[in-house]
C-alpha positions as CSV (number, residue, x, y, z in Angstrom):
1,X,8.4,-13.6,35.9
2,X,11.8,-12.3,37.5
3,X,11.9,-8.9,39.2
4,X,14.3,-6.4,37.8
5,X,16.1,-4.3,40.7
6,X,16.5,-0.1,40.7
7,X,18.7,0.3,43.9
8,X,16.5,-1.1,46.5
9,X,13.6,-1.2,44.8
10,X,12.2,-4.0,43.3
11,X,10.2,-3.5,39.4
12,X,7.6,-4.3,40.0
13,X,7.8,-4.8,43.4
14,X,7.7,-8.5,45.3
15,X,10.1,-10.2,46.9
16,X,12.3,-12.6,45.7
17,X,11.3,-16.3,44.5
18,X,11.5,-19.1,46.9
19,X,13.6,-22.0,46.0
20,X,10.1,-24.0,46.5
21,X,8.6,-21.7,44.4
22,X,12.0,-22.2,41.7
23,X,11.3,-26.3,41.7
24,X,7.6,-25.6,41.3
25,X,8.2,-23.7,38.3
26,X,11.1,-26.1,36.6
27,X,8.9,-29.3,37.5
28,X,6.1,-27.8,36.3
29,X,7.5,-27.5,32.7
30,X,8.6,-30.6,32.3
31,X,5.4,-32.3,32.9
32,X,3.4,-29.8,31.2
33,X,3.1,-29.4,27.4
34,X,2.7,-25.4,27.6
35,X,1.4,-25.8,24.2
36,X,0.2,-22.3,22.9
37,X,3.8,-20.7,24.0
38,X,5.9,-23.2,22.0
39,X,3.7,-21.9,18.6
40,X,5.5,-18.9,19.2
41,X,7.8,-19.1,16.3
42,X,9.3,-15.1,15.4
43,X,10.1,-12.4,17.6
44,X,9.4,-9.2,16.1
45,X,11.2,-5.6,17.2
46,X,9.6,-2.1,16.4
47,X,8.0,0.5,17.8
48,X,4.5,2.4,19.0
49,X,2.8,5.2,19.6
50,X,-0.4,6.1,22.3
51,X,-3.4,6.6,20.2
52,X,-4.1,9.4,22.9
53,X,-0.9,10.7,23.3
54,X,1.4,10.2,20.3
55,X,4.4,12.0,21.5
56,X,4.7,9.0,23.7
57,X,6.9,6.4,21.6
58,X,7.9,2.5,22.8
59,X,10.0,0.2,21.5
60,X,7.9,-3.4,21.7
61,X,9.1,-6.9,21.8
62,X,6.5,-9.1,19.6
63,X,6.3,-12.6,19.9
64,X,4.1,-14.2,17.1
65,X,2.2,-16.9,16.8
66,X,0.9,-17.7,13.3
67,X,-2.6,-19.0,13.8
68,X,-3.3,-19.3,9.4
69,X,-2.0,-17.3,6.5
70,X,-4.6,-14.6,7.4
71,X,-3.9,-14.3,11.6
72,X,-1.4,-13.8,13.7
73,X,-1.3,-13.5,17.5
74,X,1.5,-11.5,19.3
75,X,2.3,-11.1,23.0
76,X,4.0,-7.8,23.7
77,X,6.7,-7.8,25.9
78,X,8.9,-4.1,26.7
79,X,12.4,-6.2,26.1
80,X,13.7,-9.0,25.0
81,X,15.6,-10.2,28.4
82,X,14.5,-12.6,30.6
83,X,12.8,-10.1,32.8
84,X,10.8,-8.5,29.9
85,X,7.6,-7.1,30.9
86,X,4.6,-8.6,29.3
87,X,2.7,-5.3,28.3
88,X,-0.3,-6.1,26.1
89,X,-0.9,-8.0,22.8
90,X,-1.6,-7.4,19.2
91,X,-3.7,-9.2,16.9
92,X,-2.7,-8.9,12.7
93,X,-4.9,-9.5,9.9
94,X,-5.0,-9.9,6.3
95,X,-5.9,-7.3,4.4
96,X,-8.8,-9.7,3.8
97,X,-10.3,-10.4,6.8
98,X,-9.4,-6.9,7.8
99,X,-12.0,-5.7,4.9
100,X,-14.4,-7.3,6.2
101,X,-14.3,-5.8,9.6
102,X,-17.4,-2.8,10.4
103,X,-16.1,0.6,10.0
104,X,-16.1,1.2,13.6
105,X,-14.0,-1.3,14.0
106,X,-11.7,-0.7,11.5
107,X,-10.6,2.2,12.8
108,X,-8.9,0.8,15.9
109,X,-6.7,-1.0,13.2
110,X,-3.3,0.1,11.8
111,X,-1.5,-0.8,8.9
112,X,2.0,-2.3,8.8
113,X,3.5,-1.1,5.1
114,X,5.1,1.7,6.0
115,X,6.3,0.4,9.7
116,X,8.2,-3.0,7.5
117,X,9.1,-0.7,4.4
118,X,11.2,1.8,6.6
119,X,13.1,-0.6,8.2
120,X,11.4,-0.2,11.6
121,X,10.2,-3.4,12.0
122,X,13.0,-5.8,12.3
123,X,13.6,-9.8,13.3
124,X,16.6,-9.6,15.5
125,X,19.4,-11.8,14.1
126,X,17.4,-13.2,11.3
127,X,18.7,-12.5,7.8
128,X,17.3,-10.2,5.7
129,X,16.7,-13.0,2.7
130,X,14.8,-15.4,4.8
131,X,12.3,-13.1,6.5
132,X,11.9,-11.7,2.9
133,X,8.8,-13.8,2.1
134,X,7.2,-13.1,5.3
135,X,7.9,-8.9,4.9
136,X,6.2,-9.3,1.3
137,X,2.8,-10.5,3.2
138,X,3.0,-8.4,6.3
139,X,2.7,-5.4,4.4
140,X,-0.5,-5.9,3.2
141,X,-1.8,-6.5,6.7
142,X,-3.5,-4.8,9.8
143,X,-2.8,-5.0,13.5
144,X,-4.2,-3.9,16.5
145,X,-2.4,-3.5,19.6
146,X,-3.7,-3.1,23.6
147,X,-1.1,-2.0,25.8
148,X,-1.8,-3.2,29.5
149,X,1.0,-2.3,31.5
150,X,2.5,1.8,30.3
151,X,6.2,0.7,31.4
152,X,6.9,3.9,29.6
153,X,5.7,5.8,32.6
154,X,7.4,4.2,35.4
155,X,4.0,2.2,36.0
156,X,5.7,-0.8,38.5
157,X,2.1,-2.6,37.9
158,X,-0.4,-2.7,35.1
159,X,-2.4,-0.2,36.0
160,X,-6.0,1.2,34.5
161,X,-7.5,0.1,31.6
162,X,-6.0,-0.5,28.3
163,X,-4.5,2.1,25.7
164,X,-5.3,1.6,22.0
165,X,-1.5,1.7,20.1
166,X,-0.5,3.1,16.7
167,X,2.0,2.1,14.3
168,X,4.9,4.4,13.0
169,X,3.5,6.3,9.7
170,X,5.1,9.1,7.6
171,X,3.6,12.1,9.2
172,X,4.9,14.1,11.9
173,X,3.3,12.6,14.8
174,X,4.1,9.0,13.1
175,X,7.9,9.8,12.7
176,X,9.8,7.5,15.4
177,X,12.6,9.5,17.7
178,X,16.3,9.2,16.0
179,X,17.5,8.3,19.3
180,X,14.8,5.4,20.2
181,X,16.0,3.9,16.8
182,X,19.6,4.5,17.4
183,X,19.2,2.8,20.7
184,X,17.7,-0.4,19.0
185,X,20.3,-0.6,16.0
186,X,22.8,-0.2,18.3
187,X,21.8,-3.0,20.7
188,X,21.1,-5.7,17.3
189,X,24.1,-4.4,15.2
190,X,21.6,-3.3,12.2
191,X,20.9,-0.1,10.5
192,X,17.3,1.1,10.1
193,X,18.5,3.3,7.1
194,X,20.4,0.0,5.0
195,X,17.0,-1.8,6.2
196,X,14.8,0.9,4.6
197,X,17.3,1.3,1.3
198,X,17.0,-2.8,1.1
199,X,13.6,-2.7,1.2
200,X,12.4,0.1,-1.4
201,X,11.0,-2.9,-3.9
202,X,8.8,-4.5,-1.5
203,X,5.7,-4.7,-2.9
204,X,2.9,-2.8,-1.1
205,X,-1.1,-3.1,-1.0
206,X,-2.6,-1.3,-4.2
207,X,-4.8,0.2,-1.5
208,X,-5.0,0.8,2.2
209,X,-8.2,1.3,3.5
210,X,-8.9,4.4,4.7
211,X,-10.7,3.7,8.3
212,X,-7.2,2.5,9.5
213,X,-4.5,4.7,10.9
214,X,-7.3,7.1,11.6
215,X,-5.8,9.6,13.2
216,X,-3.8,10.9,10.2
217,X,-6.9,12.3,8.2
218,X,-8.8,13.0,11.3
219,X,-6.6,13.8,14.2
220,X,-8.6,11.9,16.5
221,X,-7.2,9.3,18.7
222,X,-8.9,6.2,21.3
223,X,-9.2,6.3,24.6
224,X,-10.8,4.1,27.5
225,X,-12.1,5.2,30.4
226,X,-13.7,3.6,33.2
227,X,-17.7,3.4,34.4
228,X,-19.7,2.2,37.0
229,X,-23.0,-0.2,35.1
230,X,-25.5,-1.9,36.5
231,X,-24.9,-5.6,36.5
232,X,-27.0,-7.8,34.3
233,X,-27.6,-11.3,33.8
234,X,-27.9,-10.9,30.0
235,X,-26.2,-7.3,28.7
236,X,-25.8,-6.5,25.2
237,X,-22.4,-6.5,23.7
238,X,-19.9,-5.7,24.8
């Protein structure tokens, strides 16, 4: 991946590729089949929150891979430019499979209807009429999303461990900042508002299950920390 520059500073920091290292790299795909990335087939723009700090909003760069009609894989980058920064990766379920998840689990989970309802969640330069079919399954579905690598903060590595993310919702902490979203319709030509307005007869699950998007009945939010175990030749999950 390419290093960005900020005056003499390289993010994150490295120093340049080698022409070696450039030959490597184009030889290498065109011998190679590099088969999981080519199933990449949409990229998907919209936004986050920290489960642990929800005042802290990104705008994500989703690259999916359908797996079947009931998953989807996506890597996460911070920007769609070459240099994008890969920063964690969501998983999206069904609302099917997602039922059949433990409660503890499904409370890492949030649900997509209001992020694609609102206009949010966007396919840059794809028209509203074909993404259409796609938009009427995605709302019924579940996602959740590990960031590795908080850009956000000025992090030039990924540093520490993983931060559970949330989804936008229509509650305070849940409303995204006008001027992230400005930002992003300004850069794709599109409105958020004309995107929400198109969008009002989506249909929508008949019921979303109550363990996801915890933190808006219970105010509580995920966090990982760090300990020193014991190593074991056989542990119990995890």
């Amino acid at each position: 991946m390419a290093s960005t520059t900020k005056g003499h500073e390289q993010v994150p920091p490295g120093e340049p590729m080698t022409i070696g290292q450039h030959m490597l790299d184009k030889g290498a795909q065109m011998m190679q089949s590099l088969k999981p990335i080519k199933q990449m087939n949409q990229h998907v723009c919209t936004f986050a929150m920290y489960s642990h700090d929800m005042s802290r909003q990104i705008e994500t760069h989703h690259y999916v891979t359908r797996v079947n009609q009931d998953f989807l894989q996506c890597a996460v980058y911070d920007s769609d430019e070459s240099n994008g920064r890969l920063i964690g990766v969501e998983y999206i379920l069904s609302d099917r499979l997602f039922e059949s998840l433990p409660q503890e689990e499904q409370k890492l989970w949030h649900s997509h209807a209001h992020e694609i309802k609102s206009g949010l969640w966007v396919n840059p330069r794809v028209p509203e009429m074909v993404i259409r079919p796609e938009l009427e399954n995605l709302t019924k579905t579940y996602g959740k999303f590990w960031c590795t690598w908080q850009t956000d903060r000025g992090d030039k590595l990924p540093i520490g461990p993983p931060s559970l993310m949330m989804s936008p919702q229509p509650v305070d902490l849940g409303i995204v900042k006008i001027g992230l979203v400005k930002k992003r319709d300004d850069k794709y030509n599109l409105s958020t508002d004309t995107m929400k307005t198109v969008r009002t007869d989506l249909s929508e699950p008949t019921r979303l299950n109550p363990m996801a998007d915890y933190w808006v009945k219970h105010g509580k939010g995920f966090a990982i920390d760090v300990d020193d175990v014991e190593m074991k030749k056989i542990a119990p999950f995890p």
